[in-house]
C-alpha positions in Angstrom: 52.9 156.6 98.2 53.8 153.3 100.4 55.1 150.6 97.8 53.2 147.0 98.7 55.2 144.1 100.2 53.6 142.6 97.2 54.6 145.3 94.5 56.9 144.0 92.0 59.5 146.8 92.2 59.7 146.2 96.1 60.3 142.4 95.2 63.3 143.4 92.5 64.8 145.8 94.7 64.8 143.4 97.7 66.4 140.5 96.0 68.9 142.6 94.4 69.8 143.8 97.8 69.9 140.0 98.8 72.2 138.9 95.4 74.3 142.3 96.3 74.7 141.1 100.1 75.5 137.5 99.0 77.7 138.5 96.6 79.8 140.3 98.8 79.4 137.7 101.8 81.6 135.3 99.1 84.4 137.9 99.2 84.5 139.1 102.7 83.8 138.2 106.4 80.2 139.2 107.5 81.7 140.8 109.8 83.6 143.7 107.5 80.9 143.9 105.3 79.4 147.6 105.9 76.2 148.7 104.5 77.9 151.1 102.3 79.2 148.3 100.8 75.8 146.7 100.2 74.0 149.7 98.9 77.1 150.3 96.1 77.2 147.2 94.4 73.1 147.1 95.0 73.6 150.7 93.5 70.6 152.0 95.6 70.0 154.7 98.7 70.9 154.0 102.3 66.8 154.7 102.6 66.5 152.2 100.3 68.3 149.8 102.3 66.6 150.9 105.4 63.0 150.4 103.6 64.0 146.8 103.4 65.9 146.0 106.5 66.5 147.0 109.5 70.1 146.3 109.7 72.9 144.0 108.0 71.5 141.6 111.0 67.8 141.9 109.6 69.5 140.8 106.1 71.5 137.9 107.0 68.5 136.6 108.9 66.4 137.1 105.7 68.8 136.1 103.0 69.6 133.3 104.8 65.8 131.9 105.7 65.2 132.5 101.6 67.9 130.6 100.5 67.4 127.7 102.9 63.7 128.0 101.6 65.2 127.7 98.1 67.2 124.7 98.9 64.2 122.8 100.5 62.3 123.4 97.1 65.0 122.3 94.8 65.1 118.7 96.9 61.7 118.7 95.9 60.3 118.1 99.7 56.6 117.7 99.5 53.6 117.9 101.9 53.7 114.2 103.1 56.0 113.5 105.7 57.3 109.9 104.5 60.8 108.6 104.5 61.6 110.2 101.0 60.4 113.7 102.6 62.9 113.1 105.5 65.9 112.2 103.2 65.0 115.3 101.1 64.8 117.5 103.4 68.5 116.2 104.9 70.0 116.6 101.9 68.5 120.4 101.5 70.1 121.3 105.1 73.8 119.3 104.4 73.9 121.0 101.1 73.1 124.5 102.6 75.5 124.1 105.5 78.3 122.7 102.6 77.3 126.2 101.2 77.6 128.4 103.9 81.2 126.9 104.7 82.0 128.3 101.6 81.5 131.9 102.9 82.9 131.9 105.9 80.0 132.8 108.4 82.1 131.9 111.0 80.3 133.5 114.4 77.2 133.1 113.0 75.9 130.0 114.0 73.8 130.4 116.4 71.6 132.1 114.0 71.8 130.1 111.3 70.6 126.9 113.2 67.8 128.6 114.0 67.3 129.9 110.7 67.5 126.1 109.7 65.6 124.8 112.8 62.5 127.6 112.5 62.4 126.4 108.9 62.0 122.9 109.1 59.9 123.1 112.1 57.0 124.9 109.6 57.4 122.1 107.2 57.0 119.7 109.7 54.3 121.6 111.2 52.4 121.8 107.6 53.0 118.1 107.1 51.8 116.7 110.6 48.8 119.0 110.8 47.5 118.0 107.2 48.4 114.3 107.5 46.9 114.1 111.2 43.3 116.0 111.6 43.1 116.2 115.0 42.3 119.0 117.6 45.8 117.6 119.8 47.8 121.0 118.2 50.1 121.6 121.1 51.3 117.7 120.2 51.5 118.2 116.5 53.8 121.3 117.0 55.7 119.6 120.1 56.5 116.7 117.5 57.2 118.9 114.8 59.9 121.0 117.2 61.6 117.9 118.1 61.6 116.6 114.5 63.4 120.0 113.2 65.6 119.8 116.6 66.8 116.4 115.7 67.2 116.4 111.3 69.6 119.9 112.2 71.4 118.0 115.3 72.2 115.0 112.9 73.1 117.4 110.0 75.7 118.5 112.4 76.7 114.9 113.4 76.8 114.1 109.7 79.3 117.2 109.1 81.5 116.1 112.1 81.7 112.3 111.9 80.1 111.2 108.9 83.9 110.0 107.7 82.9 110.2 103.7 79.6 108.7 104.0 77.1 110.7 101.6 74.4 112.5 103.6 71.3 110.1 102.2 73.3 107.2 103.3 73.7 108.4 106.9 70.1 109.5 107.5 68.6 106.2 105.8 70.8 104.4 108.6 68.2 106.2 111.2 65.1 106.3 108.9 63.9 102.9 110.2 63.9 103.8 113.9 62.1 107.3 113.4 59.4 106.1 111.6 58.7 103.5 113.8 
């Protein structure tokens, strides 16, 4: 019997794989962490793993997109795409970068701004399309590409040159210009 994407045990046994692979990613480079590893302290099958992911690749991608997700939720970032939205969802991508520096994905990313970028794009996608009914799609997703592009390209500036300043102060500096 095939166990539904929706099935509660495949949920448990998926994030417990994630908390396992995070766990470990707090201890040792990505790069030495071996599936072996993941399946013992997620104390479940090789199969198992393979049922979920296709690789420790598959997982970082995944882990990271869900904890990114979680991040954007906790900033409380909502459907309207106003200058509190932007600010929130600034703070949700410095805080997540501030917590990846703590793990040392060093090599990694290329991956993870697109993890960042793919994410925000959606939201910005979801927000444009509901605020502007309009049958111009192509521009609403153009806008929302460059609008992901840009918040992850000043999240980096912020991390390189930001000098102390907190991250809501530096994107409220902009704030005026983009909405304009």
């Amino acid at each position: 019997m095939t166990e539904s994407k929706t099935d509660p045990r495949f949920l448990r046994t998926r994030k417990l794989i994630m908390d396992s692979f995070i766990e470990l990613s707090s201890k040792k480079e990505f790069k030495d962490i071996t599936i072996k590893d993941i399946t013992t302290a997620a104390t479940i099958n090789r199969a198992t793993f393979y049922y979920h992911f296709e690789d420790k690749y598959d997982l970082l991608e995944k882990a990271l997109s869900e904890v990114f997700l979680i991040n954007l939720k906790s900033e409380g970032v909502e459907d309207e795409l106003n200058e509190e939205t932007i600010v929130r969802m600034f703070l949700a991508v410095t805080n997540f970068q501030a917590s990846l520096s703590n793990r040392c994905h060093r090599g990694y990313e290329s991956t993870i701004a697109a993890i960042i970028k793919e994410q925000l794009e959606v939201m910005f996608s979801r927000m444009l399309y509901k605020q502007h009914k309009t049958d111009q799609n192509e521009a609403l997703r153009i806008t929302a590409v460059i609008l992901s592009s840009g918040l992850y390209g000043a999240s980096q500036d912020w991390l390189r040159n930001s000098s102390g300043m907190a991250p809501e102060d530096y994107i409220k500096l902009a704030i005026p210009y983009i909405l304009k």
